[in-house]
N, C-alpha and C positions, 0 to 999 in steps of 0.2 A: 225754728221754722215749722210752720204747718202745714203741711205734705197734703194732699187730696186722701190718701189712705186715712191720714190722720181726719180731715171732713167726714169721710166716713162711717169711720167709726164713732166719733160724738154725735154724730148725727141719725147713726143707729140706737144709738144709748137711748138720744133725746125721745125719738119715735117711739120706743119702747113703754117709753114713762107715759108718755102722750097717751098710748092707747090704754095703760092700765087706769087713768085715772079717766081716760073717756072723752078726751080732749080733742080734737083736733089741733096742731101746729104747724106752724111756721117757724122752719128753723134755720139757721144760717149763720157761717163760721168765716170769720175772717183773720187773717195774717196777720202780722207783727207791725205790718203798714196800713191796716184796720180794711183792707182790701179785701173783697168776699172772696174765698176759694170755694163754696158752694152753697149751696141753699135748698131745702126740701117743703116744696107745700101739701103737706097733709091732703088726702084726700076728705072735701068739705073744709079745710080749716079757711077760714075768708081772707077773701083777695085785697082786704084794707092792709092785710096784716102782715104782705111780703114786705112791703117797703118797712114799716115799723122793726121787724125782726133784724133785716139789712142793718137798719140804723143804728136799734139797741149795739150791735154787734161791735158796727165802729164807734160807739158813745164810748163803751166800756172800756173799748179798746186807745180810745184818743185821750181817757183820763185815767187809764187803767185803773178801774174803779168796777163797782156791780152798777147799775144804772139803778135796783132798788135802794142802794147807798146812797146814789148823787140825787134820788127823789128825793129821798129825806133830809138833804143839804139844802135842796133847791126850794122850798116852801118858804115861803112869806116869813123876811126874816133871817134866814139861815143866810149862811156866808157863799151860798152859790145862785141863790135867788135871781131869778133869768137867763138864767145860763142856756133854758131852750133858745134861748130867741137866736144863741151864736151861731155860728158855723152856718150861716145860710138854712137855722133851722132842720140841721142836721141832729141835733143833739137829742135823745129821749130821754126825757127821764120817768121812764117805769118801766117796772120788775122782768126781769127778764132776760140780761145782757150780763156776763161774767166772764172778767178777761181768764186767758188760758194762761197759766204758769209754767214752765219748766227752768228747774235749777234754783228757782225762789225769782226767776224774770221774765216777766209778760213775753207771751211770744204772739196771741193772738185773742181772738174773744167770740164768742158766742151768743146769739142772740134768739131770743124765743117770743114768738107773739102768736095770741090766738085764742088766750084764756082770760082770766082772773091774774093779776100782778102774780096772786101766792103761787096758780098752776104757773105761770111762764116761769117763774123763777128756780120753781120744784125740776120742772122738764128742760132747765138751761144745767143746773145745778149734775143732774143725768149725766149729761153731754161731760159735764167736765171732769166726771167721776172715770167718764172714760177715757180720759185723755190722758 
């Protein structure tokens, strides 16, 4: 279960990374039912990138997968190839979204939008190191 203290704190983490590398983010944690328990928009980070972040969060979370994983699945080709078009175009696939572990099983996932794939994933990656 992912508790709101537990949003917190990866979402502290996230912030932290955020500002060292100069970023602006959008960050956002959701539950084990890919359900957001919170979300943070950076001051400045763009207002495209709430709903993206949101999304990443539940992609990761619906395949328990990092969604820069299921990018590289999903490329012309690959064995996931359209898989944005599902879920009523819920799904993202880029860098950013890293489900949350405990015990070796998904309990929720993380999602970051607002940079470059490398920064979203560097400042998702934060998040989970605090979890």
């Amino acid at each position: 279960m992912i508790t709101l203290a537990d949003a917190r704190r990866i979402i502290e983490a996230a912030e932290k990374k955020a500002t060292e590398i100069g970023q602006p983010m959008n960050i956002a944690v959701a539950d084990c039912g890919g359900n957001l328990v919170a979300h943070v928009r950076m001051d400045n980070a763009w207002m495209g990138s709430i709903d993206i972040s949101i999304k990443k969060a539940w992609t990761s979370r619906a395949f328990d997968i990092a969604t820069k994983d299921l990018a590289d699945h999903s490329q012309s080709g690959g064995q996931f190839f359209g898989i944005n078009a599902s879920n009523d175009g819920r799904v993202m696939i880029f860098a950013g979204g890293i489900p949350l572990k405990k015990d070796g099983r998904v309990v929720g996932a993380v999602g970051v939008s607002g940079g470059s794939g490398e920064q979203d994933h560097k400042v998702a990656e934060a998040g989970v190191a605090a979890f």
